[in-house]
C-alpha positions as a Markdown table, in Angstrom:
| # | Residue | x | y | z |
|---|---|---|---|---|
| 1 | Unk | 55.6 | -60.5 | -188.5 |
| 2 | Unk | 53.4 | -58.0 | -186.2 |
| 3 | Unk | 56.2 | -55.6 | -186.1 |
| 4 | Unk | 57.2 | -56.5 | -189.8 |
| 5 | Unk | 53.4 | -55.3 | -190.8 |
| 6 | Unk | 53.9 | -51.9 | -188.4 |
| 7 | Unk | 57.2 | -51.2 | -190.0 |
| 8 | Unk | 57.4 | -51.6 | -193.4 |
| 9 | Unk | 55.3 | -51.0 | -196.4 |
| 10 | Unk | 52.9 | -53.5 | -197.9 |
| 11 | Unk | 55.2 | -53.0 | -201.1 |
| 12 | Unk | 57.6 | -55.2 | -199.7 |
| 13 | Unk | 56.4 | -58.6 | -201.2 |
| 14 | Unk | 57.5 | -61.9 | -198.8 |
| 15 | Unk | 57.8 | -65.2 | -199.9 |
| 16 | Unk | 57.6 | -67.4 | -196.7 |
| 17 | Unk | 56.4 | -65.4 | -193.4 |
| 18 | Unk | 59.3 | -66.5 | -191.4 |
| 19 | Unk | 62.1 | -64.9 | -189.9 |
| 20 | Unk | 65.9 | -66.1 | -190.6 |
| 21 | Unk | 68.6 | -66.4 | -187.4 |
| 22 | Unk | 71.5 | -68.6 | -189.2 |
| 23 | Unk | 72.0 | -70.1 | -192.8 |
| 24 | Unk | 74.8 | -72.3 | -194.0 |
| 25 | Unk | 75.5 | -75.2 | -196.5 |
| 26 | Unk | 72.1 | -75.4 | -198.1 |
| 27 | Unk | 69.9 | -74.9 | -194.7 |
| 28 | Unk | 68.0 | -71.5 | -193.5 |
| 29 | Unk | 67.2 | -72.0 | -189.8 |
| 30 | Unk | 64.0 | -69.4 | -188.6 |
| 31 | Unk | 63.5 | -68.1 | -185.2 |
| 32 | Unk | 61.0 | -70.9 | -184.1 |
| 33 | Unk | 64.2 | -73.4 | -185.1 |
| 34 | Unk | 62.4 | -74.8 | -188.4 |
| 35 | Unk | 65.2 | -75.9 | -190.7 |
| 36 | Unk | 64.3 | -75.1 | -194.4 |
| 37 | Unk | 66.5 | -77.0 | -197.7 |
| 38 | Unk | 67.2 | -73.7 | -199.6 |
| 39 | Unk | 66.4 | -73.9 | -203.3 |
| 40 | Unk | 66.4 | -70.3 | -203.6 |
| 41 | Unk | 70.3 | -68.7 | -202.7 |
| 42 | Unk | 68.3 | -65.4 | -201.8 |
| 43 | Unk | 67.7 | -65.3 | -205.7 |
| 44 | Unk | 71.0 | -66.4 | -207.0 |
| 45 | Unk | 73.2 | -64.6 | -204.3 |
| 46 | Unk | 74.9 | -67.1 | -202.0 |
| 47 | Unk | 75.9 | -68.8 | -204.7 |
| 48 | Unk | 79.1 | -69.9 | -202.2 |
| 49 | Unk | 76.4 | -70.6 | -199.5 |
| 50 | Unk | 75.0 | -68.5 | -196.7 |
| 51 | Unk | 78.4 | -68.2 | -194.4 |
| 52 | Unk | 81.0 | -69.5 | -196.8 |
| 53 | Unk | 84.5 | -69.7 | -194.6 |
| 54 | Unk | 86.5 | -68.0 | -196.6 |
| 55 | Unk | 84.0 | -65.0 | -197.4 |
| 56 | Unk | 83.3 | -64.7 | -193.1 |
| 57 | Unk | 87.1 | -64.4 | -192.6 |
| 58 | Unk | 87.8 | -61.7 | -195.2 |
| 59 | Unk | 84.7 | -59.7 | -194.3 |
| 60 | Unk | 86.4 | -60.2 | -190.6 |
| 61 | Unk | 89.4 | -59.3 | -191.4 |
| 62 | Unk | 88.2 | -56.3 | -193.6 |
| 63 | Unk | 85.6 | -54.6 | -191.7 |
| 64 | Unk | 88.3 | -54.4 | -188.3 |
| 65 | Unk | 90.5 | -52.4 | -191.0 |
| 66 | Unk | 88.2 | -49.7 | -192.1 |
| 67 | Unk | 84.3 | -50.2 | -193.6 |
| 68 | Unk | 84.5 | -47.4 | -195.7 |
| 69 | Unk | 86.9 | -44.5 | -197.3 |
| 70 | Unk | 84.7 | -43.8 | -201.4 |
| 71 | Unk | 86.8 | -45.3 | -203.5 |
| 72 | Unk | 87.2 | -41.9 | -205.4 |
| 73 | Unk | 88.1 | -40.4 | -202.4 |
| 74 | Unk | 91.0 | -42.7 | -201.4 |
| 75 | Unk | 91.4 | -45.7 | -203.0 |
| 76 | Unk | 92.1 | -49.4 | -201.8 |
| 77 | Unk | 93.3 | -52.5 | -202.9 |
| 78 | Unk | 90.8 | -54.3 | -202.9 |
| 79 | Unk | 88.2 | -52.5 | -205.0 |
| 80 | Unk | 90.9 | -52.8 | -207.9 |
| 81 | Unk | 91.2 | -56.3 | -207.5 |
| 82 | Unk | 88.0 | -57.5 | -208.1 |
| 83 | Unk | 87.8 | -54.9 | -211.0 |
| 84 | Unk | 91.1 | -57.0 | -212.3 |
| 85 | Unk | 89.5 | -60.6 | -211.6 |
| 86 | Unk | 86.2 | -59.8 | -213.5 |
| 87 | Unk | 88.6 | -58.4 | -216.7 |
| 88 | Unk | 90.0 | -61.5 | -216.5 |
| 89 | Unk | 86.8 | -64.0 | -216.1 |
| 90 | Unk | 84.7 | -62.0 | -218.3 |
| 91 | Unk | 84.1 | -63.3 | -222.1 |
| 92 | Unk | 86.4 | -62.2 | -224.4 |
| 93 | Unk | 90.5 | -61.6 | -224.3 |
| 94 | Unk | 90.2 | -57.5 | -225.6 |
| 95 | Unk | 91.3 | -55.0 | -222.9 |
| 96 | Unk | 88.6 | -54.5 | -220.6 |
| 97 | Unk | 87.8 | -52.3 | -217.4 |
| 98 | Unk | 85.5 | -52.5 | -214.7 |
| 99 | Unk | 84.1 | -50.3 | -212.2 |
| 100 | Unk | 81.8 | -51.4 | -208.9 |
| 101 | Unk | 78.5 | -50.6 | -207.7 |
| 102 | Unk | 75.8 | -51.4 | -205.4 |
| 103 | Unk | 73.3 | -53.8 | -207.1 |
| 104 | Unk | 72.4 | -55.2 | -210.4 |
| 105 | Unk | 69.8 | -52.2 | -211.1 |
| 106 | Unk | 72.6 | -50.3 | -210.6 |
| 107 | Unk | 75.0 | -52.2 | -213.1 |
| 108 | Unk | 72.1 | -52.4 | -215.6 |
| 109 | Unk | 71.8 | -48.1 | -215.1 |
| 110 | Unk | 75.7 | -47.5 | -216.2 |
| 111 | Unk | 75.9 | -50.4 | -218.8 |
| 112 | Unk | 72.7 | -48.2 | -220.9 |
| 113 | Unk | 74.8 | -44.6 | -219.8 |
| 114 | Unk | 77.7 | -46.3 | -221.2 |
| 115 | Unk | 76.3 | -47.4 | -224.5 |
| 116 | Unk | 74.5 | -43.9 | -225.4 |
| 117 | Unk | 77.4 | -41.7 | -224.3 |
| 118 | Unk | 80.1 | -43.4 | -226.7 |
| 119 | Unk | 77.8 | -44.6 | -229.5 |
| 120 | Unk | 75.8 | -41.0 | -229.6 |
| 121 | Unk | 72.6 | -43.0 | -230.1 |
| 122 | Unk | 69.4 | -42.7 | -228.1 |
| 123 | Unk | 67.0 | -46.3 | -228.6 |
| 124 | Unk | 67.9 | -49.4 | -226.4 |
| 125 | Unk | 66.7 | -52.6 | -227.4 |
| 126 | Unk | 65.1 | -54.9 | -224.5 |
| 127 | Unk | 62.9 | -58.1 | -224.3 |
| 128 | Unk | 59.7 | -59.4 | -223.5 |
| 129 | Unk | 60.4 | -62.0 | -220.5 |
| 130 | Unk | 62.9 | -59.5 | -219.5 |
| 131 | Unk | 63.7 | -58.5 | -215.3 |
| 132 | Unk | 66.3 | -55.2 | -215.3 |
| 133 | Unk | 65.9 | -54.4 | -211.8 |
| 134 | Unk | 63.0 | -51.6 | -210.2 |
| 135 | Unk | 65.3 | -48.6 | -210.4 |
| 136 | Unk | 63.7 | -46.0 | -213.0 |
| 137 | Unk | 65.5 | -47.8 | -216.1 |
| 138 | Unk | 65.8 | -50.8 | -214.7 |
| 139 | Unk | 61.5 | -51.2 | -215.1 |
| 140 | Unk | 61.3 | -49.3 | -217.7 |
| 141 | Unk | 63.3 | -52.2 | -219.7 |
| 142 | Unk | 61.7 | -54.7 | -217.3 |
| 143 | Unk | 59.0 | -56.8 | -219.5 |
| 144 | Unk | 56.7 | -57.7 | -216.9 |
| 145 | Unk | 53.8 | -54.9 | -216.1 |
| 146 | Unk | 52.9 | -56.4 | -212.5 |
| 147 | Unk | 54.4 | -56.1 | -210.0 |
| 148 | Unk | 57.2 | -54.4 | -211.2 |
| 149 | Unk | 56.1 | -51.7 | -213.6 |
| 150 | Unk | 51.9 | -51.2 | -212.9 |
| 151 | Unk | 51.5 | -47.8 | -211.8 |
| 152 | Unk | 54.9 | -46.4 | -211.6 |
| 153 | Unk | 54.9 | -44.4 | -214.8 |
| 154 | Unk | 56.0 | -42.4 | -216.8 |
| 155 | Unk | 58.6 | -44.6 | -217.9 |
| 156 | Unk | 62.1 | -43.9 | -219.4 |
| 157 | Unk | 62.2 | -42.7 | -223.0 |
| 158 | Unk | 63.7 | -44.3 | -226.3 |
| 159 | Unk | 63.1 | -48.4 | -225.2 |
| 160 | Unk | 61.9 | -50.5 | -227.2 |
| 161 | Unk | 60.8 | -54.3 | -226.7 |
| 162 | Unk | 61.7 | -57.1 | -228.9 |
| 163 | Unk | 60.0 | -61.2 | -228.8 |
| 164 | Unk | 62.9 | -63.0 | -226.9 |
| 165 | Unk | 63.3 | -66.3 | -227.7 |
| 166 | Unk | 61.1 | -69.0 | -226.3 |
| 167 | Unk | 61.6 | -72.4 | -227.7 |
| 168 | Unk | 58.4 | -73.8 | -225.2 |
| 169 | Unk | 56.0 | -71.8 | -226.4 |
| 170 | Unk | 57.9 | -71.3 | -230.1 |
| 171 | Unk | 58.3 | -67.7 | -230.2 |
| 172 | Unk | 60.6 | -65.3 | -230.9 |
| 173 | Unk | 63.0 | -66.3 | -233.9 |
| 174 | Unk | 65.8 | -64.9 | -234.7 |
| 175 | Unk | 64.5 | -63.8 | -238.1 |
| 176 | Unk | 61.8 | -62.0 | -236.5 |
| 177 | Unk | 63.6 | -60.1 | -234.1 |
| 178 | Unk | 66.7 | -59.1 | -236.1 |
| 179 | Unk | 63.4 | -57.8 | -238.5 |
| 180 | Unk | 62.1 | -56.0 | -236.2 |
| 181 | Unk | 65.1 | -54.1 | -234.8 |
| 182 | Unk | 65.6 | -53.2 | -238.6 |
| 183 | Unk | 62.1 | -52.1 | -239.6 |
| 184 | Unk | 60.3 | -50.9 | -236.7 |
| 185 | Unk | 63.4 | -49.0 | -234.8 |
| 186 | Unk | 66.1 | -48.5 | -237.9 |
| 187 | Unk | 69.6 | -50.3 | -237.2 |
| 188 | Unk | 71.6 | -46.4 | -237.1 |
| 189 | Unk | 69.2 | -45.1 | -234.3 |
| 190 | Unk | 70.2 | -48.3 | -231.7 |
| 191 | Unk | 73.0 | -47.9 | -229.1 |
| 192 | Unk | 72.3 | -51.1 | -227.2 |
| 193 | Unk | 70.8 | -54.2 | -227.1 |
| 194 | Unk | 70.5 | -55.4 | -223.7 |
| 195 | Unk | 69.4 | -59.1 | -222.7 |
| 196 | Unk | 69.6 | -61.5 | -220.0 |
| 197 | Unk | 71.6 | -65.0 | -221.9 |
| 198 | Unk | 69.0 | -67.0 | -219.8 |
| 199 | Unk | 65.9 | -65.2 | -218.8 |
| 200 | Unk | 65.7 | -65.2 | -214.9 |
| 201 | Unk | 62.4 | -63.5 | -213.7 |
| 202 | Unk | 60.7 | -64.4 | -217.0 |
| 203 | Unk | 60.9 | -68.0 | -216.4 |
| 204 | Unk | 64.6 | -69.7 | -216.8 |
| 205 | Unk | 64.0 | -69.0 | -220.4 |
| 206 | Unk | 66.9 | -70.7 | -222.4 |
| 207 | Unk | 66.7 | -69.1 | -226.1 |
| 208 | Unk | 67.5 | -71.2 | -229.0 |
| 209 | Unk | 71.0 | -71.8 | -229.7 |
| 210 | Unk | 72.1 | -69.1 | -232.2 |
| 211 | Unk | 69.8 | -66.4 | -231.1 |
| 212 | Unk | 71.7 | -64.8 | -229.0 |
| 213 | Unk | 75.0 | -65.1 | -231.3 |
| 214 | Unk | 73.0 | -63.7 | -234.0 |
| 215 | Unk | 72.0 | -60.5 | -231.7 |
| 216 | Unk | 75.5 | -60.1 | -231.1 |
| 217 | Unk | 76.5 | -60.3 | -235.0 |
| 218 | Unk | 73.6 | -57.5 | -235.2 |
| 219 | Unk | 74.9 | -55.5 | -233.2 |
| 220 | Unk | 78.5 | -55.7 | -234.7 |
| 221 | Unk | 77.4 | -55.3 | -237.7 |
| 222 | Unk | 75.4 | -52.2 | -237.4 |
| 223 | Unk | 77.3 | -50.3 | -234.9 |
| 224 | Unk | 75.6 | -51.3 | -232.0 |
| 225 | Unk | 76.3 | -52.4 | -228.4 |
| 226 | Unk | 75.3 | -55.5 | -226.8 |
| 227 | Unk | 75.1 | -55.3 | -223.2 |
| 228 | Unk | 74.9 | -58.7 | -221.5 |
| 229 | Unk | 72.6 | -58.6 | -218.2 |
| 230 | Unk | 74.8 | -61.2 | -216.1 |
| 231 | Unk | 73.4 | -60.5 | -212.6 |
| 232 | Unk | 71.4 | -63.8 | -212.2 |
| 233 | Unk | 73.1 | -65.7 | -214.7 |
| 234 | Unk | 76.8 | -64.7 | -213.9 |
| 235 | Unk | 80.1 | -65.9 | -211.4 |
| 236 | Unk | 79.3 | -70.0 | -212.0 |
| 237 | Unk | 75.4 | -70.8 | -211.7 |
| 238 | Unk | 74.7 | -71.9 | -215.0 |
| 239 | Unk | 77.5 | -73.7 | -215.0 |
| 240 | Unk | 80.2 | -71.7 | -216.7 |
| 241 | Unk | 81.6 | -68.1 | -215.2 |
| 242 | Unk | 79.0 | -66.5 | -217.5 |
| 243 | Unk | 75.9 | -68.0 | -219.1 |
| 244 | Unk | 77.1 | -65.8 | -222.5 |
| 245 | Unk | 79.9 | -68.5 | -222.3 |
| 246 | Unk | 77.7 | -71.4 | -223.3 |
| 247 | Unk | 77.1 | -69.3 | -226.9 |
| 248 | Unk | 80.2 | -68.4 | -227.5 |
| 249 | Unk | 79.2 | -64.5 | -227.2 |
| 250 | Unk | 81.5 | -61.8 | -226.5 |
| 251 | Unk | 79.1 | -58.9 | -225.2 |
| 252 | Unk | 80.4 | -55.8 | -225.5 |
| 253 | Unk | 79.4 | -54.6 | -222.3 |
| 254 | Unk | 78.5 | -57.4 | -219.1 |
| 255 | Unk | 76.6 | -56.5 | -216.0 |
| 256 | Unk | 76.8 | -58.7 | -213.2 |
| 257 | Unk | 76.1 | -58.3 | -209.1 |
| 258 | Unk | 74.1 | -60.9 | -207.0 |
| 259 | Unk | 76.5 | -64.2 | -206.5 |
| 260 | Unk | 79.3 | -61.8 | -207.1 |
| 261 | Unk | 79.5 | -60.8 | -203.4 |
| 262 | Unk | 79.1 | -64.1 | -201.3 |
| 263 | Unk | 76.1 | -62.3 | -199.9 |
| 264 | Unk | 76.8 | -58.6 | -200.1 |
| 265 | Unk | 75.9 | -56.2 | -202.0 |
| 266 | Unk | 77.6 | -55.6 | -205.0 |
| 267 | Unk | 77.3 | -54.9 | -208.7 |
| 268 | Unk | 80.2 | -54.7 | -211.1 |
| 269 | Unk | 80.1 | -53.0 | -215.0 |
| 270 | Unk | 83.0 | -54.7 | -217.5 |
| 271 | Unk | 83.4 | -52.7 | -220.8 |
| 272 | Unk | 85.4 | -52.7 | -223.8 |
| 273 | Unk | 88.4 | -50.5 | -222.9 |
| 274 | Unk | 87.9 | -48.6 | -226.2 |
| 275 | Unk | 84.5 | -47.4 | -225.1 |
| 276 | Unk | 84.0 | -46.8 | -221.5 |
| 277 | Unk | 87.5 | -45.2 | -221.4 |
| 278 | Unk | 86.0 | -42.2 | -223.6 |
| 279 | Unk | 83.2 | -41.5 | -220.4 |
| 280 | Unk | 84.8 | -37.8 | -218.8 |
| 281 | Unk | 86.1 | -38.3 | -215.4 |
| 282 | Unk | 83.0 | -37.8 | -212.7 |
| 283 | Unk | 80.9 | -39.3 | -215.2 |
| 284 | Unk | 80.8 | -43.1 | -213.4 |
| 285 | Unk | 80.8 | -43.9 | -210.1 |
| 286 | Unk | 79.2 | -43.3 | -206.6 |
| 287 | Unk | 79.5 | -43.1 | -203.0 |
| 288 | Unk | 79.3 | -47.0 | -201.9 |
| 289 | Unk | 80.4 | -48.3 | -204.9 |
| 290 | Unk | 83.2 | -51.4 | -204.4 |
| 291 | Unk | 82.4 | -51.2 | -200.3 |
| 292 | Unk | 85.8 | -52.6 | -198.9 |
| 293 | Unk | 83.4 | -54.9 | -197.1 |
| 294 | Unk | 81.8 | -56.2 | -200.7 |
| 295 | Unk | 85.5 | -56.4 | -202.3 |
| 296 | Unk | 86.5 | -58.4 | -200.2 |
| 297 | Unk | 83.6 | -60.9 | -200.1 |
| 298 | Unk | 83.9 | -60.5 | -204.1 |
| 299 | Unk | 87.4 | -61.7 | -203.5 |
| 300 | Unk | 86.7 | -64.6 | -201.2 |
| 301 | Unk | 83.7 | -65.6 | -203.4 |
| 302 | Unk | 85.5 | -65.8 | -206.7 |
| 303 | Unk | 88.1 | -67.7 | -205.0 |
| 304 | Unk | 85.8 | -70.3 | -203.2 |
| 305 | Unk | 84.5 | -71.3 | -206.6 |
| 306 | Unk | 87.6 | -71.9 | -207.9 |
| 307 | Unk | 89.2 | -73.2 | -205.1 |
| 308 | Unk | 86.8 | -76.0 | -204.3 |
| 309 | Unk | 85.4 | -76.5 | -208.1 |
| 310 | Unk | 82.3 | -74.8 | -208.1 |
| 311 | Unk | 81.6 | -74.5 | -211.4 |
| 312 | Unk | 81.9 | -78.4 | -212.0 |
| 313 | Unk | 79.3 | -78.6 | -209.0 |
| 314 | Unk | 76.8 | -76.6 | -211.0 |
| 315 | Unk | 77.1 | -78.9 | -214.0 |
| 316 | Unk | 76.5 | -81.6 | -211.6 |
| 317 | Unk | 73.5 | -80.3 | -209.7 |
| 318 | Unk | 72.2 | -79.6 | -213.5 |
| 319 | Unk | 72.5 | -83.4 | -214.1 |
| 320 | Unk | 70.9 | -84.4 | -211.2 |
| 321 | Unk | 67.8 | -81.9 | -211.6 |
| 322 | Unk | 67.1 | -82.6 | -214.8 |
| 323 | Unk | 67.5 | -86.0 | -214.9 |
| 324 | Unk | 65.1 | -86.1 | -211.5 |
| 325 | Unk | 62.7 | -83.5 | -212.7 |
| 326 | Unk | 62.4 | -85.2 | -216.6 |
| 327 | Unk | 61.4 | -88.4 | -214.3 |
| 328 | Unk | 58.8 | -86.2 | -212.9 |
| 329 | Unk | 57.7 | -84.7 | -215.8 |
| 330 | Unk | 57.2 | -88.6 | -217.2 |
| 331 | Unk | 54.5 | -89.4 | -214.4 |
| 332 | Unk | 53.0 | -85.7 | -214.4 |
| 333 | Unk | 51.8 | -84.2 | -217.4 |
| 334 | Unk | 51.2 | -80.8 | -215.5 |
| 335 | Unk | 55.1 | -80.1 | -216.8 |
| 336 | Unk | 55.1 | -78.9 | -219.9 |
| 337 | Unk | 58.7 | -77.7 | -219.8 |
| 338 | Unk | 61.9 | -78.9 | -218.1 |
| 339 | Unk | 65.1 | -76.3 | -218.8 |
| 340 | Unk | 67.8 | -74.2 | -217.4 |
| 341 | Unk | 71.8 | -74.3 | -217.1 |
| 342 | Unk | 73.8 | -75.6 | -214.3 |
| 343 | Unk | 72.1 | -74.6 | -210.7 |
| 344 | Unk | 69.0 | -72.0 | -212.4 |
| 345 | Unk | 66.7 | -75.0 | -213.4 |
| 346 | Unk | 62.9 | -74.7 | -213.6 |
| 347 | Unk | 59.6 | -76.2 | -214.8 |
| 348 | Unk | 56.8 | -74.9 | -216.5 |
| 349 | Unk | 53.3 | -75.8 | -215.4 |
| 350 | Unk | 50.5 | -76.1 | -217.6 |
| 351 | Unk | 47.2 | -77.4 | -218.3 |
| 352 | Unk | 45.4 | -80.6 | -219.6 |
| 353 | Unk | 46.0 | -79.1 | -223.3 |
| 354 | Unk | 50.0 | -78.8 | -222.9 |
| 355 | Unk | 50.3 | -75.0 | -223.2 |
| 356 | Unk | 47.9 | -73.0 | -221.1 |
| 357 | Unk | 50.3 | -71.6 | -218.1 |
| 358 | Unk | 48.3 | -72.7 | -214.6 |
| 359 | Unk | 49.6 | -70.3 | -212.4 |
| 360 | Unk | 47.5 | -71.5 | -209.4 |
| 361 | Unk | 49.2 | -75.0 | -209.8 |
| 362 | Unk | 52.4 | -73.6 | -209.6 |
| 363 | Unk | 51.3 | -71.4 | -206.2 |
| 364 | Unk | 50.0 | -74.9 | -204.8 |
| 365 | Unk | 53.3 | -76.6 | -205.2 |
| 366 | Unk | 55.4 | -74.6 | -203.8 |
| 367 | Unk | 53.4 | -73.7 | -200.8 |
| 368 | Unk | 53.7 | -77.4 | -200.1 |
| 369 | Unk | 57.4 | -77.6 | -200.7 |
| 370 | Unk | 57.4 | -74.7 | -198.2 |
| 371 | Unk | 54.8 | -76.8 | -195.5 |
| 372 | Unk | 57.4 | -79.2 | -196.4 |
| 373 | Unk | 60.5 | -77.2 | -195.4 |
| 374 | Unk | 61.7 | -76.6 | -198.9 |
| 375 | Unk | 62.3 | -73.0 | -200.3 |
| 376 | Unk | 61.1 | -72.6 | -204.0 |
| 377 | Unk | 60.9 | -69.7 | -205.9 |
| 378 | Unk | 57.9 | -68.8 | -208.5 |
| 379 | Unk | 58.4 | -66.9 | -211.6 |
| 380 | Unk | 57.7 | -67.0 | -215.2 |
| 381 | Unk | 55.6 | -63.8 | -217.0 |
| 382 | Unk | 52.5 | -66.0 | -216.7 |
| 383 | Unk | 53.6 | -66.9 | -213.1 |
| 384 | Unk | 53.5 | -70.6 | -214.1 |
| 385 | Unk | 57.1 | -71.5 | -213.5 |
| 386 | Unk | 59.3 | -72.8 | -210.2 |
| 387 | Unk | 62.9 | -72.1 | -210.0 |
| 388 | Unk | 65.6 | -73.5 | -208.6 |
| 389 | Unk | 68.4 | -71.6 | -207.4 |
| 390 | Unk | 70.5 | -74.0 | -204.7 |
| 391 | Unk | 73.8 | -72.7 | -203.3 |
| 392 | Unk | 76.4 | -74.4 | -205.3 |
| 393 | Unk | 77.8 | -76.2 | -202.2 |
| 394 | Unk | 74.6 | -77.8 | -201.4 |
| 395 | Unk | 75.2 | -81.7 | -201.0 |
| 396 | Unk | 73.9 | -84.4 | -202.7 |
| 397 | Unk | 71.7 | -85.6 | -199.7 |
| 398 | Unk | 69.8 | -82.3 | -199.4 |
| 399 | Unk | 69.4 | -82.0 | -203.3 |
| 400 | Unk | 67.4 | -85.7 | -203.1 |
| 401 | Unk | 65.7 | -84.5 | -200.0 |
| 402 | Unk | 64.6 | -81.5 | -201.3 |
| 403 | Unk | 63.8 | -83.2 | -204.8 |
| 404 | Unk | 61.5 | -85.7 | -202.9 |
| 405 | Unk | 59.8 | -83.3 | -201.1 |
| 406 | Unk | 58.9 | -81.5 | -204.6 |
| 407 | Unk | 57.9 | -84.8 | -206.0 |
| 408 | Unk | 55.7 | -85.1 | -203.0 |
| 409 | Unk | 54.3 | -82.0 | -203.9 |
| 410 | Unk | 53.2 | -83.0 | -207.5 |
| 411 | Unk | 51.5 | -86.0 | -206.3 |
| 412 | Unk | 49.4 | -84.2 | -204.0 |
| 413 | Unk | 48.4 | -81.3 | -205.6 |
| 414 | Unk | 48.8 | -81.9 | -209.5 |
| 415 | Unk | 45.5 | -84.0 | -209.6 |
């Protein structure tokens, strides 16, 4: 941590001040030999686990063939497979195409390009309790002002914020925002609506059902795009391939990165063949984009989960969670809120009155998970929310474990 402090900038938040040597099947291991249940997949990413079998031999395999060539220098294989397998997994049977990138930020980036450059429209719809990445657009439609936004200004032009859907705190109906696109930005002037179908870094915020069908019959209706921000939510965690499945909702554009890659970087953008086909050749791409190293983790990933029934393991980590933390939530009046899809489950903390977030609470539980040797994650846009984010091959045992050490928690701290 010495050397950590010497070497990197303050900037650099970190959640527990340990070091990582080895993670597998639900466990991180630190240099001291502590052994931590990991609720937390490096925020959604391992969603196969840490060293998944297949994902360590393909990397193998790939990186003793060549690391790297730039795809648009000499294409491989590889890269056009996993454009091909997120066509096909993506919601919606039109003709779709994909290209790669590095990161979510990234993917968020091209989906906006995209949607200006065929629609010829400037304004871009985003959401309060909305997390876009730290890239220049990606804060700029980011909804939370700190950490992610507070003195990094000027911001990108033409973005304009809408009440997402919060059934908790009974905000945001669909009637209001569909009003608000109308009146205050004028339906002919938007070329995208982005939004996250579950909001991550705002909470685990799961809209009411219909909103974000209605958005979509918006955008339809009035020439717009709607660009679905898939990066936490996407490739099985909430218990489908994408959350937008749960609705129905055929997005015009997806994002998606984070579990895509088994643990490597990787961000992918799937469009309507009708509109990304009209972007000018040069116009998309970049030097790292689809690493041969990420394509094939993409590859080995995406097959792990189908292979050995992932998504069915998310549905049934969201039965067990729920069904343990409603339990909890009987015997602890401190949560107000129990919600989330498949394996991206949280609770909301609050005060005596029911509603008031208590941030401080939430701070106090999950340092004592981590005293405990659980990983928990904090978030919300009041900072009052913990999130779960367990691998998806996580077993039953550590779930309860980790579940009683939380439970632990609330009795110590919540009273």
């Amino acid at each position: 941590m010495a050397r950590r402090a010497g070497a990197l900038p303050a900037g650099v938040g970190t959640t527990l001040p340990v070091f990582a040597v080895r993670a597998a099947g639900g466990i991180v291991e630190d240099a001291d030999g502590n052994r931590f249940i990991d609720l937390a997949a490096g925020i959604a990413v391992t969603t196969v686990g840490s060293a998944a079998p297949r994902v360590v031999e393909a990397v193998t395999k790939q990186v003793a063939d060549f690391t790297h060539t730039c795809f648009q220098v000499t294409p491989y294989e590889s890269y056009v497979a996993v454009c091909e397998r997120l066509n096909a997994l993506t919601p919606g049977d039109h003709e779709k195409r994909t290209f790669l990138v590095n990161s979510g930020a990234e993917a968020v980036e091209n989906s906006v390009k995209i949607a200006r450059y065929v629609t010829g429209r400037d304004a871009v719809i985003a959401f309060d309790h909305g997390f876009h990445g730290r890239t220049l657009m990606g804060m700029t439609l980011t909804g939370k002002v700190m950490p992610y936004k507070h003195g990094f200004g000027p911001f990108a032009p033409e973005i304009y914020r809408a009440e997402y859907s919060y059934p908790f705190r009974g905000t945001g109906d669909l009637t209001s925002t569909l009003a608000f696109l109308d009146k205050t930005v004028g339906a002919a002037n938007v070329a995208a609506v982005i939004v996250e179908p579950i909001a991550g870094e705002g909470g685990f915020i799961v809209p009411q059902p219909g909103w974000l069908a209605g958005l979509s019959q918006w955008c339809t209706s009035n020439g717009s795009l709607l660009i679905a921000d898939e990066v936490q939510t996407g490739i099985g965690r909430t218990g489908a391939w994408f959350a937008c499945d749960h609705e129905g909702v055929v997005p015009d554009i997806v994002a998606t990165a984070k579990g895509l890659g088994g643990g490597l970087p990787i961000g992918g953008i799937t469009a309507r063949a009708d509109l990304v086909d009209q972007v000018h050749a040069g116009g998309l791409g970049g030097t790292f984009g689809g690493n041969p190293l990420s394509c094939a983790a993409a590859l080995a990933a995406i097959e792990t989960i189908e292979a050995d029934g992932l998504i069915e393991r998310a549905q049934a980590i969201e039965s067990t969670m729920t069904a343990r933390l409603r339990a909890m939530q009987s015997s602890y009046p401190v949560i107000g809120d129990v919600r989330g899809r498949g394996a991206m489950i949280a609770v909301e903390l609050v005060g005596s009155d029911g509603m008031t977030p208590d941030p401080d609470l939430t701070k106090r539980i999950a340092a004592a998970c981590h005293q405990d040797g659980v990983l928990v994650l904090t978030a919300g846009s009041y900072g009052n929310v913990l999130r779960f984010l367990p691998p998806l091959v996580i077993s039953d045992e550590l779930l309860d474990d980790a579940l009683g050490v939380l439970e632990k928690a609330f009795a110590s701290q919540s009273r």
